[in-house]
C-alpha positions in Angstrom: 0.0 0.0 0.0 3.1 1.9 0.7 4.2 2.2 -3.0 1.1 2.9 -4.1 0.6 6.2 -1.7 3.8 7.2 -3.2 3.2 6.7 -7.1 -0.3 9.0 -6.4 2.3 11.0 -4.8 4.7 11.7 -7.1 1.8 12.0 -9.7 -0.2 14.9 -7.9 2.9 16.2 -7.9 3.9 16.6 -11.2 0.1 17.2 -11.7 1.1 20.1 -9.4 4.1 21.3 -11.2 2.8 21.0 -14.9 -0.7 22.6 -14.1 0.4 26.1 -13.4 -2.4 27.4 -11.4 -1.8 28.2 -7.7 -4.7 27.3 -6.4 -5.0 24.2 -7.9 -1.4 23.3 -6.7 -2.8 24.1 -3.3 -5.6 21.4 -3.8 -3.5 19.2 -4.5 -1.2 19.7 -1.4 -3.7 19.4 0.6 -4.8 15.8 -1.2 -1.0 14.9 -0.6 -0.8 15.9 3.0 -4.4 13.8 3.9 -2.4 10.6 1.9 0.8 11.1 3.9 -1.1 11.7 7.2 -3.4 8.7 6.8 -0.8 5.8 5.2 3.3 7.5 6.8 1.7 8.8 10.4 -0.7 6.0 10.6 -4.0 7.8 10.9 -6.2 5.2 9.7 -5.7 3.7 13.0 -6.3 6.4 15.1 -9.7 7.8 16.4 -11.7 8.7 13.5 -12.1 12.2 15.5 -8.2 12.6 14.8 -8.5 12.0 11.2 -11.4 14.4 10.4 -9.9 17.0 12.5 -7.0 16.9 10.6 -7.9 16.4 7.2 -10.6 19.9 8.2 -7.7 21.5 9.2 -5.8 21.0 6.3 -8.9 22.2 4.1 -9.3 25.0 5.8 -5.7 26.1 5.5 -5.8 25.1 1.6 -8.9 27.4 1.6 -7.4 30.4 3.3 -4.2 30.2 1.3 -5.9 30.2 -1.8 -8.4 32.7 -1.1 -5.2 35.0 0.0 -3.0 34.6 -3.1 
């Protein structure tokens, strides 16, 4: 599952790089950073409460950034 997460990875992120639009590179951050939380910091096996704080957390920062640049 491991490899996987990291393929998607390094396709957002050249998604990311080729797309050119800033606030779609921050959408897609924000994707990446739920992936990386859940599968490398082993969220899926925390409380449930942990994961959606996070995961809001992250969308709201994604939101603010974007609604700043």
């Amino acid at each position: 599952m491991r490899v996987f997460v990291l393929v998607v990875l390094a396709v957002l992120a050249l998604i990311a790089a080729l797309a050119g639009s800033l606030s779609l590179a921050l959408g897609i951050a924000a994707c990446k950073s739920a992936l990386v939380a859940f599968e490398y910091m082993e969220l899926r096996h925390a409380n449930r409460a942990h994961l959606v704080g996070f995961v809001v957390a992250i969308a709201l920062l994604a939101a603010t950034l974007a609604l700043v640049t």
